[in-house]
C-alpha angles and dihedrals in degrees: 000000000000118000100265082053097055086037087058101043086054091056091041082059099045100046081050088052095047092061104029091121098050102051123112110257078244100064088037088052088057094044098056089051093049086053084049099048096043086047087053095050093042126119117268109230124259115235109242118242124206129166112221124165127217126301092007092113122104104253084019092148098162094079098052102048098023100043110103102235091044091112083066090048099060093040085060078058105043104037091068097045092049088043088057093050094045090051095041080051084055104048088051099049075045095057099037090057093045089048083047093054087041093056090035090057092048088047084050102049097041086053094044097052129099100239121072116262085238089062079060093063093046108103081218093060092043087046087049099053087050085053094048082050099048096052094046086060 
């Protein structure tokens, strides 16, 4: 069916639709065998093929644990996910050790100079060192 077809057998129905309720029980009567008659002469469906291998389908969970080489399936899964913790694992014992040595250095040099750690907490000592600063500029 072209397309003015199909477009005139939707206002036909509608209009049909529009004044069901007012049609003679003749005309309904007649209605009702023409529908019989053009289902009966209808087409019958044809079944869909379609070729799909094995373990194609959506929840198809067969292919991935029964499959022989599943155990080589999972470990492409896993082997990523357990190289990523291992180097995320890395970078924080990597940080930690460098934030250690950092804190280590500062202890070190506040221990090995010449004033007290307490001259470090006096405001007049902070004020002093800006104003060192400020004059080797």
């Amino acid at each position: 069916m072209n397309h003015k077809q199909i477009n005139f057998a939707f206002k036909v129905r509608h209009a049909l639709n529009e004044n069901l309720d007012h049609l003679p029980a003749p005309t309904a009567d007649r209605l009702a065998a023409a529908r019989k008659a053009a289902m009966a002469r209808k087409k019958k469906d044809a079944p869909t093929r379609a070729l799909a291998r094995q373990g194609v389908l959506a929840g198809d969970a067969g292919s991935f644990f029964g499959d022989r080489l599943s155990w080589l399936t999972r470990l492409g899964v896993a082997a990523p996910i357990l190289v990523g913790m291992l180097l995320l694992s890395g970078l924080y014992q990597y940080e930690q050790q460098h934030r250690i040595n950092d804190t280590a250095d500062i202890d070190a040099a506040v221990l090995s100079d010449e004033l007290p750690p307490s001259a470090y907490l006096d405001n007049g000592f902070s004020a002093y060192l800006a104003q060192q600063q400020q004059q080797d500029q």
